[in-house]
N, C-alpha and C positions, 0 to 999 in steps of 0.2 A: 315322672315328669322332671324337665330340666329344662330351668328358667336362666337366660344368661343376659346380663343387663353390660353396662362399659364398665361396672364396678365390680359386679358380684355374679356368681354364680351359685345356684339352689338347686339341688339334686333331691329329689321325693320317691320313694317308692312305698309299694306297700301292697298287701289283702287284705280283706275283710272277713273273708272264708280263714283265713288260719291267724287273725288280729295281726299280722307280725307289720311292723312299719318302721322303715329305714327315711332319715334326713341329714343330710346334709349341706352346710354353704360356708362360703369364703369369701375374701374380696378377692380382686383378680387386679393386675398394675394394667395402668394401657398398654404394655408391648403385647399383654399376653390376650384382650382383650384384640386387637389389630391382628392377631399371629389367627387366633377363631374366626374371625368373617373375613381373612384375605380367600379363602377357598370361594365365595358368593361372587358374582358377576350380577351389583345389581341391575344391569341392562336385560339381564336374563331371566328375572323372577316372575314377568308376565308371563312368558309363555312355558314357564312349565306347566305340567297337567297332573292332578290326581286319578289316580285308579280308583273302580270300583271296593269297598269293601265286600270280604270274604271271608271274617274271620273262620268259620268253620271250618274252612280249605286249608285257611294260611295263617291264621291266629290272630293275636294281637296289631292293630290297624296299627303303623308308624304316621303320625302327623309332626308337620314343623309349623310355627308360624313366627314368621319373620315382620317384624316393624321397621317399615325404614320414616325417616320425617315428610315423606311426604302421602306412603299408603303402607295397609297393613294385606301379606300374604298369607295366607293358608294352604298347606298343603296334606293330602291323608293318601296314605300307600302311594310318592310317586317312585317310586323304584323305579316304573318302563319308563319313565321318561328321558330326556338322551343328558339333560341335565343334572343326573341324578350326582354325578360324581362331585357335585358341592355339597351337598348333604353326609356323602362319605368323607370326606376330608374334614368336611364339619364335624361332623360323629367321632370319628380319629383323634380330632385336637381335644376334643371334651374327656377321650378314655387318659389321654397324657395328664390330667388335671385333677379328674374325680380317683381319689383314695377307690384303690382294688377294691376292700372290704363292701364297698357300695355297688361294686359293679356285677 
């Protein structure tokens, strides 16, 4: 899980199956906070779409959910969707941030 607010960001991961659990967070300046959600087009958050889950086929389900001030989006597996390429540059600017060792 990777929680990203205008101050901070919180990276979590873990299993249960082998106890192992990974945390980390930082504060984040406004540039680099504006530099992560320039990739989003919030005009565009309605209509993207989630896929069905499949984990058996494809694994682990990717969900995002974005807060803006006036609604909250959910998203889980939208990779087909034609917007997806704001979640990849979103994805991109977070590996520039989160320490290797986590990733």
């Amino acid at each position: 899980m990777i929680k990203v607010t205008k101050d901070s960001i919180h990276f979590e991961t873990g299993t249960t199956s082998t106890k192992k659990h990974k945390e980390w967070h930082s504060a984040i300046k406004p540039e680099i906070w504006k530099n992560i959600i320039s990739s989003f087009k919030i005009r565009n958050l309605d209509g993207i779409e989630s896929s069905p889950s499949i984990q058996p086929i494809d694994g682990i389900d990717e969900s995002f959910q974005i807060k803006t001030s006036k609604k909250s989006h959910v998203y889980v597996n939208a990779q087909n969707d034609i917007h997806y390429n704001q979640f990849a540059r979103f994805k991109q600017e977070l590996l520039k941030i989160i320490p290797q060792e986590y990733q």
